[in-house]
Structure formats: structure tokens, C-alpha cells
N, C-alpha and C positions, 0 to 999 in steps of 0.2 A: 263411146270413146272416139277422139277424134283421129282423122284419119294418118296416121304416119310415110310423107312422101316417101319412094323408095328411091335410095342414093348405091351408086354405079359402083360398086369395088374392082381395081383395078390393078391394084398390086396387094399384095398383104406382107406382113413381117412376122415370121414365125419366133415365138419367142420360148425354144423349146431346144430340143435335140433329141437325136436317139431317134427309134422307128415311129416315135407321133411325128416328127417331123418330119418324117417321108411321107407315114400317111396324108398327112396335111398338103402336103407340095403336090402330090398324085391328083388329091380333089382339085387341088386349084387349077392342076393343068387340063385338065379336064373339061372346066368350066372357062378354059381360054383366060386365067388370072395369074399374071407374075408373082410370082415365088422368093421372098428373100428373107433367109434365117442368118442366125448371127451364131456366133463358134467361140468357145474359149481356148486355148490355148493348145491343150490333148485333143481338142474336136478338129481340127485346122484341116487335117485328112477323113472329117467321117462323111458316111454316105450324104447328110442334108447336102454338105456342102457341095459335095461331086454333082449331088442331082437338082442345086436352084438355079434358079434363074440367079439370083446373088445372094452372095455370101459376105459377113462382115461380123471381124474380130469385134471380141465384147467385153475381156477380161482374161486372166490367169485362171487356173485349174479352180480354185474354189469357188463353190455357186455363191457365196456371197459375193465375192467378188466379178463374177460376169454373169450368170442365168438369174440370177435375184435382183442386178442394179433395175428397179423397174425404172428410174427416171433416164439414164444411159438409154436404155432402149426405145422409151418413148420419145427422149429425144434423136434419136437414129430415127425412127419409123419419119420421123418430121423433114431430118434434114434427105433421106432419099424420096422422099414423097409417096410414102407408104400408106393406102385410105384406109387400113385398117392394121389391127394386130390380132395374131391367132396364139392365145396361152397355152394350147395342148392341156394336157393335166401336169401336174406336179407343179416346182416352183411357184409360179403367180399366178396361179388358174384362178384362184379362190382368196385373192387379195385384191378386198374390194378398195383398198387406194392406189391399188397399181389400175384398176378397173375406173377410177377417177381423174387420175393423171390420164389417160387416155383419154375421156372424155372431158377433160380441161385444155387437151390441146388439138381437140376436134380431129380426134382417130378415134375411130370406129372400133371398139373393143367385142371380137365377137364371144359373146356367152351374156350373161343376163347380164340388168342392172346393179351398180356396187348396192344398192340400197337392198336387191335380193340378196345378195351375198351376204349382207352383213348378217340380216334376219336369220339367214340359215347357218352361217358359221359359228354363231354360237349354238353350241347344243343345249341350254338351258334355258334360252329364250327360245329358240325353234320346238322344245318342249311343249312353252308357253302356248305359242300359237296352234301350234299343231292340236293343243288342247281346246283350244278357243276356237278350232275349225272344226272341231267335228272329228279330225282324227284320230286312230285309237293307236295310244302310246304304251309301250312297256309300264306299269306301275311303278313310281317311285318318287324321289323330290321335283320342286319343282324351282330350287333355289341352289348355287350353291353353298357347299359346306365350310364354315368360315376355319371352324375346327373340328379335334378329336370328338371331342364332348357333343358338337352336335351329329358330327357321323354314329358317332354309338345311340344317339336318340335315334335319328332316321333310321338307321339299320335296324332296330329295336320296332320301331314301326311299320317298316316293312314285310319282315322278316326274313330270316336268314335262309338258303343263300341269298346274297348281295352282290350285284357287281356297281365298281368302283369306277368311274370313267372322266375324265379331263372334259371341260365345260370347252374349251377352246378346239380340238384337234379331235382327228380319228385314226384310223390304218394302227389301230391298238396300243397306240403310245399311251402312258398313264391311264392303264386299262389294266385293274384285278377285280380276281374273281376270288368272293371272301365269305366262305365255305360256316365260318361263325365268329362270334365275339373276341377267339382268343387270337385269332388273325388280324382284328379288323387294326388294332395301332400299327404294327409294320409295315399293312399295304397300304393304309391312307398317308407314310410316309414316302411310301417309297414310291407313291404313284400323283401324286402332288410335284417332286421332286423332278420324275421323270415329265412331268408334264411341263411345267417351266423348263426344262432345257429343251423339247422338244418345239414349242409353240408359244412359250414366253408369256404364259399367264400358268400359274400351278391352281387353277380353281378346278374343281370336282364336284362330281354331285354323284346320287344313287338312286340305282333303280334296282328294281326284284331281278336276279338272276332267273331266265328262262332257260327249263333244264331240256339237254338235247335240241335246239330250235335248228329248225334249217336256217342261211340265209338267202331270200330270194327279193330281189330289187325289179322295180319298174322304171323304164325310159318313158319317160317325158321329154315332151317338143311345145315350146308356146312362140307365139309369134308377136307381134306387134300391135297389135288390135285387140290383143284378148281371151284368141282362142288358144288354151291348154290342151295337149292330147296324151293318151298311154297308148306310146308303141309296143307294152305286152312286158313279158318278166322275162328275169335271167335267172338261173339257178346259183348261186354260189359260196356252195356251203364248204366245196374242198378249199382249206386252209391250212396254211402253216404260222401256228401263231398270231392270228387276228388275219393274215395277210391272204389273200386270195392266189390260188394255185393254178385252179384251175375253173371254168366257166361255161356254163350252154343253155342254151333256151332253143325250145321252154324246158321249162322245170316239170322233170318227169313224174311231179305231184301234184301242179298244178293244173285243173279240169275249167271249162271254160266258165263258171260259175264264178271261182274262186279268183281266174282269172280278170272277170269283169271288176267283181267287186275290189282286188289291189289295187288295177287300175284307176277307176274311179274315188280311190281315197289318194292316190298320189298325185291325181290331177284335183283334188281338193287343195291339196297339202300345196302344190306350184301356185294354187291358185289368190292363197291367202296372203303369198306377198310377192303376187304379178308379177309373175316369174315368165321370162321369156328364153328363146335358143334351150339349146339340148341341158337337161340336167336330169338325175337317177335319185329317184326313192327308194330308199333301204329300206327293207323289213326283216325282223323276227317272224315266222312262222314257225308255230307251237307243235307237238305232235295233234295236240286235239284240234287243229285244223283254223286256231285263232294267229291273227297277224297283228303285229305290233310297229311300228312305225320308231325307225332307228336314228335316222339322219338323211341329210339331203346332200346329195354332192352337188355341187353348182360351175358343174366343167362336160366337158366330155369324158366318159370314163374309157379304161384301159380297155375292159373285153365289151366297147361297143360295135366291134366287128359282129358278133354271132346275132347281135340284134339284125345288123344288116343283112345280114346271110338268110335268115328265116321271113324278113320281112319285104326285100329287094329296097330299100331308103339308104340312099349314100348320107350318113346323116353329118358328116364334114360338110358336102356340099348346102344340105339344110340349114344346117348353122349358117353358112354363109348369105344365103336368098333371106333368112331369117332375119340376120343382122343387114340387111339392103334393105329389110321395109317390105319383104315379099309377105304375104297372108301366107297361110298354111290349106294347103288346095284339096280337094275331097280326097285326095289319095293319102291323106293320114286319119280320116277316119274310119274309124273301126277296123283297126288293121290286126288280122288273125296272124299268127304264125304258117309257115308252109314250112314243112321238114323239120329238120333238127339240125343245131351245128354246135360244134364244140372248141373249144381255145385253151389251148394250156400255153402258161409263160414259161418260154426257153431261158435260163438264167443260167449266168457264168457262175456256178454253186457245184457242191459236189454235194449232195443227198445223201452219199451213204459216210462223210466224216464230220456230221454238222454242218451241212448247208457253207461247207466254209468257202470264202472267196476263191475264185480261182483267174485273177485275173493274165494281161499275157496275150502273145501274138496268136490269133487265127491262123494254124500251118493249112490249113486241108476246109472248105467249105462247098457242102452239097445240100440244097435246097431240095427238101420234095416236091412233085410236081402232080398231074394230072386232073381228071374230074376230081368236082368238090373241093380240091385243095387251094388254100390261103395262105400267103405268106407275109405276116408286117414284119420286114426288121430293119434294122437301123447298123448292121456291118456288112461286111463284105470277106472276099477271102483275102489275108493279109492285112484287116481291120488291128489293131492293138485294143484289147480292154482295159478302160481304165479303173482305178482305182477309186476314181471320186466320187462315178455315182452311180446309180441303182444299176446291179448287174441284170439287167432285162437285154438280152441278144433281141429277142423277136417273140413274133407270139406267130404260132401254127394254129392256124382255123381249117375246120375244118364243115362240111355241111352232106349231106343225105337225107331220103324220104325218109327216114325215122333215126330214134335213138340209137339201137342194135345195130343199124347197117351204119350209121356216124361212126359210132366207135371200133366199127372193123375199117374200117378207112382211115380212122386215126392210128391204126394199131400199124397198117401199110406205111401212112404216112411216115411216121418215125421209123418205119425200117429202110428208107429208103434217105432218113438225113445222116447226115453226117458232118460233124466238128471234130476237128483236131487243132493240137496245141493247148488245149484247156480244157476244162470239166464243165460238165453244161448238168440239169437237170431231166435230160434224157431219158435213165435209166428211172428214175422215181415216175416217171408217163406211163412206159413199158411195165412196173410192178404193178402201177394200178391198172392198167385194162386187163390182169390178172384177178386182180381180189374178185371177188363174190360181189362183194358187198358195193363197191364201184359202180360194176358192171347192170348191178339190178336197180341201181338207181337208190338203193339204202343209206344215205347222207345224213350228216347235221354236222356245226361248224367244226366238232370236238374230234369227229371219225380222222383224221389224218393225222393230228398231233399222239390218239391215241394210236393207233396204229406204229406210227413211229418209235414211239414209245416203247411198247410191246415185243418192237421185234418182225410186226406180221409181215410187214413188206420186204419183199428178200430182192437184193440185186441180181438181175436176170442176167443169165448166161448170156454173152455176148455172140449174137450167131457168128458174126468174123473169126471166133475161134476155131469154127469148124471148118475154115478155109485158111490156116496157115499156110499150106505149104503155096497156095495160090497167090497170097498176099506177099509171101518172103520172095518169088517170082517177081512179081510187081514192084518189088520195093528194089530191088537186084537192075531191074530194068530201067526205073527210075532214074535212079542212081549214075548207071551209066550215059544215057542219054543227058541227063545233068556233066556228068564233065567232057563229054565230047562237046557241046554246045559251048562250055564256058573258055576249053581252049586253056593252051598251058600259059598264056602270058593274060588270058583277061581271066578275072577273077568275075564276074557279075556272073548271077545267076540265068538259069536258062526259064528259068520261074517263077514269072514274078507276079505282083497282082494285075486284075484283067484291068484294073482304071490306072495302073504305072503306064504312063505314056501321052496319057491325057493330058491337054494345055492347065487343066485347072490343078489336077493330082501335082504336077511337076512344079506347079506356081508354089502349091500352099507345101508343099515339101522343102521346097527351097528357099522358100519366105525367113527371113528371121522376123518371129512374131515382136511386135509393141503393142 
């Protein structure tokens, strides 16, 4: 292969928000690289923007209208003279024309080629190959299903159970699970249906339902010359709903045998359509110890933190040397895991009345701290959440020499945060370093939907209860100290957020946005 010169990036354009866009800003400062994301309307005050180098309006609250306009932003990365653009996940991570616009107007799009993307965005051609490499796939079609008539064949040929999944999209959209025959007409409607309005193709296809499987995925790193590597597995089987809850590696099932062999089938799977920069192979693992190859994300993923934690790879900063032209240097082969680390997503949800939103001002924010502890987020204290888009606050990582002693440090860590103003997904953390079953590492994707279900997860008594009369103290004290400070003719509060006063806080507060 011939040799790819490596070109200098010197600013980048984050085309994201929320705490990947912190993450992101952090590598780059890091690596001495100017930082400038762009904000819609509700974003104007969030952390990206307090902490770039620059910041620049992109649209109104709707992501079609400012996180999606890919041409708006490439054409922004142009006119400030930005060498590259950073997609984060979500939005345009995995839109290989926004991945082309980019590279039609000579930015540097860091994450693979659109022509990767495209291979792997469909899940029934990434079937295909994945077939055609050597991978081993779930059993099932390998086309999708035009109609009824021919889903009841293929289901008929596979046998029942069936799951039913959208050819275009993942994160469980147009995804049922279809127990037998007298189900199969409602959910091949209703998941066709869903999938056109999710991802704007309603095509489907089917494979054999795997009963009970863990999910555990492998990171992958390829470079520009060639070389694919597995930087090792994640466990992540806690789910609500298709959706990942919670994450850590390694996966307390996987033994270094099993672990070679995932590896080396997801660096086949990158390998078969020259896949470069960071991207994750999903799999199915079966209880009898067989793996199944699910899909390929073709981004950075959400819990690539605890890869980093057990492996020491900044892999923001990788992606970056990756997309310069930089090789992949002995320090990503054969890289073992050291300890354990865990990451659960803090989300503005309330777990114990349906996960329902809980958006609304941040009154009160307290970060955990100490050894081992991580913190990605994306607000602050006096942040607003919005409405528009994924209730993700932060993600809390955490790391130790093993599993048992991670999870008593995560059990610390959450006693030590604190939110107020809104409901976070706190207390559902705290239930499960309680269950058994959690704690010994007894998973597969279905344990927390049932669980939920059931009943067996109980909201934990809140230790603050047990400190009333110290808290009603505190609050008495507060209080006071609040109107002595405000004074009887000024009304402004004596507490306010720690970035109110700041040249950029006070700019974008006062701005009237266009």
C-alpha cells in the first residue's frame, strides 16, 4: 500500500455537543490543537462553548435544523479554516455524505472512509461481507424482506423465535422480537413503520433470535497503511430497551482465549472494507460460549472511556495522529486489559416513573472526585436541560485492580454526587450494585428490562434522609446568607453559576441569537 503523507491538524471543528464535545476539546488541548464547536440556539450557554477555543451559532433548537445541516458546517469548518472536523457519535458520525462533503472540500473528516461507512451502515450488506470474510453471523436472511409473505417464509426457515430488525439503523429502532407465527403480521408492521420514520428506509430483514446472549463488542483502531488492531472487549449487556445503560471491560466472561479469538474476527470484519480510525464490533455471545457478529459502529462510541481506563490509549487523540497520516505504533499491539473500569450513563430520566424526562435548571451540582474516578459531562451547575435532545448529563467511569473493588468505588462514587433541580438516573445505579445478580457479573441483554419489570429493583433509601435535621440547618443557613448578600433594594442572587461572570458566559447570555 502506498505510503500516506501525514498532514499537520491544527484546528478542528467539533460537529457535536453535550459531553463528547468536551471530551473532544480536552484531547485536542492536549495535543496543542484549537478547538471550535458550533451551538444551536438552547446550546449558546453550554459547557462546549464556555470551554473552546471558538464557538459558532449553527441553527435553532431542532437538530435538523443546526446538528444535522452537514453542508452549513462544512461549509463553516472552510470559512474559519478548520483542517479537519470531529463528528463525536450521534448526528453525522455515520453519514457517509456528510463524510464526503468533507472530503470534497478538503477537511479532514476524522473516522473512517464514507466508502467504510457506507459498507457497514447497511446491515444487510455488512451481513453480506461479514459472510464473505470469514465472520460468523447470527443465522438468518441475507436480503431484505420485500413483504409479509416473504417474512413468514424466512421466519418459517429459520425458526421461530425470530428477531425482526431495520436494514438501515440500530440503537433498537425497528427492532422486534417475534416469539411465533401469530405475532409475526403486527411486528413486521409495526417495525417497518418504525424504521422509516427513524432512518428513512422501512427495509427489514431476520435473523434466529439468540435466547439470553450477552452483549460484548470489540474496539478496533486502523490506520492508514493497513494496519487493523483489537484494543480488547466491553461488556454491555445492561440495557434498557435495546439501549445501553451501563458498560465495563473486560467482560467478566471473557478469558484471554475467547478474548483473542473476538478480537481477531473484528479485525477481520474492519479489515474486509479497509477500515481506518476508531470503530466497534458488536457481538452476540451465546451462553454456550459461541459469538455472533451484530453490526459495526463506524464512530467513536459513547462508553470508549473504560476502554481507555483499562488500556491507558487516549483514543480521541488516536483518531486524530490516525486521521494526520500517523501509522499505528507497537503500543497498540497486543494490548491486554490492566484492571477493570465501569461507566454508567447519568441521564435527566426518572427510573422509578418510566424513565420519563425530566428536563429543567441544574439547582445544586456535585461531581465525585478522588482515585479512579472519571468524569465526562457536558453541564455544569446552573446548566438548563433541554428538551431536544438525548437526556445524557455525563457519564461517571470509573477504574480498579479488579471488578469487586471497581464496583465498590462506584458504589462511593455515587454517594458522593449530587443533582438537584431534576431527576437523574442515580438511584436505578445504586439498586443495581445491590442485586446479586449485577454484582456477580450474571448479565445478558434481557436482565434489566426484566428486572424492571418484575419489580426486583427497589429505590434505595436515600441516605440524606437520615440527616434531616442537618440538611434543614443547612438549608436555614443558606437562605439567610442569600438575603443578607442580595440586600433589600438589589434583587440578584448571591448564587450564581461559577462561569456567570465570565467574558464568554456574559457575551452568549446577552447575545440575541440569529
Amino acid at each position: 500500500m502506498a505510503t500516506t503523507p501525514r498532514k499537520r491538524i491544527r484546528k478542528v471543528l467539533i460537529a457535536n455537543r453535550g459531553e463528547i464535545a468536551v471530551r473532544i476539546l480536552r484531547g485536542l488541548r492536549e495535543m496543542g490543537i484549537r478547538g471550535a464547536v458550533i451551538y444551536s440556539e438552547p446550546d449558546r450557554l453550554g459547557l462546549p462553548v464556555l470551554l473552546a477555543d471558538e464557538a459558532y451559532p449553527i441553527g435553532p433548537a431542532p437538530s435538523r435544523e443546526s446538528y444535522l445541516r452537514g453542508e452549513a458546517i462544512v461549509e463553516l469548518a472552510v470559512r474559519i479554516g478548520a483542517d479537519a472536523i470531529h463528528p463525536g457519535y450521534g448526528f453525522l458520525s455515520e453519514r457517509a455524505g456528510f463524510a464526503r462533503l468533507c472530503r470534497d472540500a478538503g477537511i479532514t473528516f476524522i473516522g473512517p472512509s464514507p466508502e467504510a461507512i457506507d459498507a457497514m451502515g447497511s446491515k444487510v450488506e455488512s451481513r453480506r461481507l461479514m459472510i464473505a470474510a470469514g465472520v460468523p453471523v447470527v443465522p438468518g436472511g441475507k436480503d431484505p424482506l420485500p413483504d409479509l409473505d416473504a417474512a413468514a417464509a424466512a421466519a418459517e426457515e429459520i425458526g421461530y423465535p425470530v428477531m425482526l430488525k431495520a436494514a438501515a439503523g440500530g440503537g433498537g429502532k425497528g427492532m422486534r422480537m417475534i416469539p411465533s407465527a401469530a405475532e409475526l403480521p403486527s411486528s413486521y408492521r409495526a417495525a417497518r413503520s418504525e424504521a422509516a420514520a427513524s432512518f428513512g428506509d422501512d427495509a427489514v430483514y431476520l435473523e434466529k433470535y439468540i435466547e439470553n446472549p450477552r452483549h460484548v463488542e470489540i474496539q478496533v483502531m486502523g490506520d492508514l497503511h493497513g494496519k487493523v488492531v483489537s484494543l480488547g472487549e466491553r461488556e454491555c449487556s445492561l440495557q434498557r430497551r435495546h439501549q445501553k445503560v451501563v458498560e465495563e471491560a473486560p467482560s467478566p466472561v471473557v478469558d484471554s482465549d475467547l478474548r483473542r479469538r473476538m478480537g481477531e474476527a473484528a479485525v477481520k470484519a474492519a479489515s474486509a472494507v479497509g477500515y481506518s480510525n476508531a470503530g466497534t464490533c458488536e457481538f452476540l455471545l451465546s451462553p454456550d460460549g459461541n459469538f455472533f457478529f451484530l453490526e459495526m459502529n463506524t464512530r467513536l462510541q459513547v462508553e470508549h472511556p473504560v476502554t481507555e481506563l483499562v488500556t491507558g490509549i487516549d483514543l480521541v487523540q488516536a483518531q486524530v495522529r490516525v486521521a494526520e497520516g500517523e501509522p499505528l505504533g507497537p503500543e497498540f499491539d497486543d494490548v491486554q486489559p490492566r484492571g477493570h473500569a465501569v461507566e454508567v450513563r447519568l441521564y435527566a430520566e426518572d427510573p422509578w416513573r418510566g424513565f420519563a424526562p425530566s428536563p429543567g435548571k441544574i439547582e445544586m451540582l456535585r461531581w465525585p472526585d478522588g482515585p479512579g474516578v472519571r468524569v465526562d459531562a457536558g453541564v455544569y451547575e446552573g446548566s438548563e436541560v433541554s428538551i431536544y435532545y438525548d437526556p445524557m448529563l455525563a457519564k461517571l467511569i470509573v477504574w480498579a485492580a479488579d471488578r469487586e473493588r471497581a464496583l465498590n468505588r462506584l458504589e462511593r462514587a455515587l454517594s458522593e454526587l449530587r443533582v438537584e433541580g431534576i431527576r437523574t438516573t442515580v438511584p436505578l445505579f445504586r439498586a443495581l450494585l445491590a442485586d446479586p445478580d449485577f454484582r456477580s457479573g450474571n448479565l445478558d441483554i434481557g436482565m434489566l428490562d426484566r428486572k424492571l419489570a418484575a419489580g426486583e429493583l427497589k429505590a434505595p433509601i436515600d441516605d440524606a434522609l437520615e440527616d434531616l435535621p442537618l440538611i434543614a440547618a443547612a438549608l436555614a443557613h443558606h437562605e439567610r446568607a442569600y438575603q443578607t448578600a442580595a440586600g433589600p433594594a438589589n434583587g440578584t442572587p448571591a448564587r450564581r453559576s461559577r462561569w456567570a461572570g465570565t467574558a464568554r458566559y456574559e457575551a452568549r447570555r446577552n447575545a440575541s441569537w440569529t
